[in-house]
VOKOLTI-572096 format. One record per residue (C-alpha): residue in one letter; x negated, z negated, y. Coordinates in steps of 0.1 Angstrom, whole numbers, plus 5000, padded with zeros to 4 digits. Layout:
<rs>
AXZY ...
</rs>
This chain:
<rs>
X721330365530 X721930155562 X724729925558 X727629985583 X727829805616 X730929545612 X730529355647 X732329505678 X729729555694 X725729645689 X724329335683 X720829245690 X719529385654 X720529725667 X717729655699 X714829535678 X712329765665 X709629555647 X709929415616 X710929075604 X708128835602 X707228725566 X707628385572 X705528165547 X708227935531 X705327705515 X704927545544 X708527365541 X707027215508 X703827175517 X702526765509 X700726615536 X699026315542 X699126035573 X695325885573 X696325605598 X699825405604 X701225065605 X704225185580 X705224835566 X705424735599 X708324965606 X712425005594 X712825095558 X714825375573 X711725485593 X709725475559 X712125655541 X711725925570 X708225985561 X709526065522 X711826295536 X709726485556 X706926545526 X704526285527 X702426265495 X700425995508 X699625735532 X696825485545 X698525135559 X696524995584 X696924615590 X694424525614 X696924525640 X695924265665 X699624325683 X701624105659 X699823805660 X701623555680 X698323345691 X696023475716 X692823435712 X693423535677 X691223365647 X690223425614 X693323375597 X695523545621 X694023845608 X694423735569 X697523705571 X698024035585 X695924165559 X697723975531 X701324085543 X700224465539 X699124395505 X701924215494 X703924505503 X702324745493 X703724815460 X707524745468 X706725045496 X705725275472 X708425205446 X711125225472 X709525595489 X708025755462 X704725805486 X701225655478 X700425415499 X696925275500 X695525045528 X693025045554 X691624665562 X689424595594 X688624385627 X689824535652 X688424445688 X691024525711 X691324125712 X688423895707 X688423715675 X687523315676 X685623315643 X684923685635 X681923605609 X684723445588 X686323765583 X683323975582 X682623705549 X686123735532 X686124105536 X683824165511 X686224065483 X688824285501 X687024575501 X686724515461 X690624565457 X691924915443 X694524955468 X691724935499 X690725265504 X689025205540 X687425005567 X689324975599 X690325045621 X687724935639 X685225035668 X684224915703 X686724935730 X685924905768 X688824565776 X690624325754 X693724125759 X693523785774 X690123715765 X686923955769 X684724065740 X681024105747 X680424475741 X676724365722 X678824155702 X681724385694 X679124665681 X677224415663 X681324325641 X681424705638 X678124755622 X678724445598 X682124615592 X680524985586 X677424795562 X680324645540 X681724965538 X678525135526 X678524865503 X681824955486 X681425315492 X684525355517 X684725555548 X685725385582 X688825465608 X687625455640 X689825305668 X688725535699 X689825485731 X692025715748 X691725885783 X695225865791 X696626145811 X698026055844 X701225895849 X703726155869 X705325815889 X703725425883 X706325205873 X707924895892 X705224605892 X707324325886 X708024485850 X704524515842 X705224725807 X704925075799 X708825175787 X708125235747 X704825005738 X705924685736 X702224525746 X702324315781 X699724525799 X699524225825 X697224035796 X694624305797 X691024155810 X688124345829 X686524625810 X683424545796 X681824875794 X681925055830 X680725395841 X682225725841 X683725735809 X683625415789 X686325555762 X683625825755 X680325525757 X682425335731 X682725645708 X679325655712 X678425325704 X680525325673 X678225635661 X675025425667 X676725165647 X676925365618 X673625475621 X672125145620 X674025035594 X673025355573 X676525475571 X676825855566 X678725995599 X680426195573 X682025865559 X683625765599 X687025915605 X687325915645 X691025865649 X693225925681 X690426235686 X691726365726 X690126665750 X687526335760 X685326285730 X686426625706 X683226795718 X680526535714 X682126415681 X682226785666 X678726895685 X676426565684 X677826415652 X679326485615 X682226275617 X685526385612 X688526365642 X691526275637 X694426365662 X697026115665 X700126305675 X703026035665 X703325945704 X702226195721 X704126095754 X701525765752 X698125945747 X699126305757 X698026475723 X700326725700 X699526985680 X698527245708 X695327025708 X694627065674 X695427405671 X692627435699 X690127245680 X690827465649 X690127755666 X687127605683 X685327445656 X687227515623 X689127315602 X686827115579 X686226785599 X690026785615 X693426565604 X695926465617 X697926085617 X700825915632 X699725595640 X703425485637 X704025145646 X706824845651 X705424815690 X705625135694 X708125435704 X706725665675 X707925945653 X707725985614 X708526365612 X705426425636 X703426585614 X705626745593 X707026905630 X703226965638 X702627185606 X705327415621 X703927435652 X700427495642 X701827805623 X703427925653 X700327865673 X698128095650 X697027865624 X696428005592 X698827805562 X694927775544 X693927585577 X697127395579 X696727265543 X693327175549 X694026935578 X697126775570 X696226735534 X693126835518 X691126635542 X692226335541 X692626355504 X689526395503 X687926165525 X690125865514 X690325935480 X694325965483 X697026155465 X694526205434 
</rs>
């Protein structure tokens, strides 16, 4: 028996003649996983955000050349970074209720004074439980204040990718973004972009040129691994955009990961993985935040991106497999 009309009027129920939508509930309870962020770089309040919103697990990356105060940066600039993360580590998790596990690496986005120092005291790092990674790392086409040789960043990548075949770890890719065009260029004697707090006036010369370095440098990092004998299935290519999906999902078996948590910086959200899931499948996709204390970034990101990718078509199967299974796997996290 229909249940009498008590509005006024007919309300829009009395229009509609499909059916409701079974909505699958799971997927406000569904743990997830963010395989690349700078989280004890951010507000406790931020942290607690990512608690809130579900995540099981995380991987703290503290190669963060931003937060050193010296450029060029040396040796122990980069220690001490690494040594902040893991004394924090543990008072992170107690206070959140998350994992959090730690990615260590050289990053090149700055040339390091003495990087053969680091390549040396890494291998101890690598030993410690709460390392679950190498990186990020991987060539980029310019530094800040000083340029890097590209011969001589490749050849601190592939040290960085043997050591992690050593420990049997996989390695975060940094890879460079193609970012999309700006609607208006700011005013030049401000000489920032509103949101990243990095003085884009101390950026140097690229050192790869061509038609698309960000893609060269992706492939670079690939013939890194090669010569270092690390499996391609080990390398995690984060901040995955429209420039190198193809070749990384064709040419390779690495795995892409799409890094939505500023999306008004690189131009990615979850449209663009839903289009790579329906391209090439789910198996070798994830997605991270890459949320950072220089950076306008969002903790609910992927928790707001496993919503969308529902409404986009994705299957919850295919949800579940990128924003946790994967990188559970992979990293050895939430186990």
């Amino acid at each position: 028996m229909t249940a009498p009309n008590a509005t006024v009027r007919p309300t829009d129920a009395a229009h509609l003649d499909e059916s409701d939508p079974e909505l699958p509930t799971e997927l406000l309870n569904l743990p997830w996983i963010d395989p690349h962020n700078h989280a004890h770089t951010l507000s406790w309040e931020d942290r607690e955000r990512y608690a809130l919103s579900g995540c099981r697990s995380m991987m703290m990356v503290s190669s963060g050349y931003h937060w050193t105060p010296y450029k060029p940066v040396e040796a122990s600039d980069i220690r001490f970074l690494w040594d902040d993360a893991i004394n924090r580590r543990r008072a992170i998790e107690r206070n959140h209720f998350f994992e959090a596990k730690l990615g260590l690496g050289v990053h090149t986005g700055v040339r390091i004074e003495n990087p053969d120092e680091l390549l040396t005291a890494m291998d101890d790092y690598c030993a410690l439980d709460e390392v679950v990674a190498v990186g990020e790392t991987g060539v980029v086409p310019s530094q800040h204040v000083e340029r890097w040789d590209v011969d001589e960043q490749q050849a601190v990548v592939e040290a960085q990718m043997a050591l992690a075949d050593d420990h049997d770890l996989p390695v975060l890719l940094h890879t460079p973004n193609t970012t999309p065009d700006a609607k208006r260029e700011y005013r030049d004697d401000l000489g920032v972009t509103p949101g990243y707090e990095k003085n884009a006036g101390l950026g140097t010369e690229p050192v790869l040129d061509g038609d698309n370095p960000a893609l060269e440098a992706v492939k670079r990092d690939v013939e890194a691994a090669a010569d270092a004998g690390l499996d391609e299935e080990r390398v995690v290519a984060s901040h995955a955009d429209a420039n190198n999906t193809e070749y990384l999902m064709t040419e390779t078996d690495c795995y892409l990961s799409y890094t939505i948590g500023h999306s008004w910086l690189v131009g990615v959200d979850a449209a663009d993985v839903a289009n790579a899931i329906d391209e090439y499948g789910a198996d070798r996709i994830m997605i991270d935040t890459d949320c950072a204390n220089v950076l306008r970034t969002d903790p609910y990101a992927v928790k707001r991106a496993i919503f969308e990718l529902y409404r986009y078509g994705i299957d919850v199967d295919d949800i579940r497999t990128v924003v946790y299974e994967n990188p559970r796997d992979v990293f050895g996290l939430a186990e």
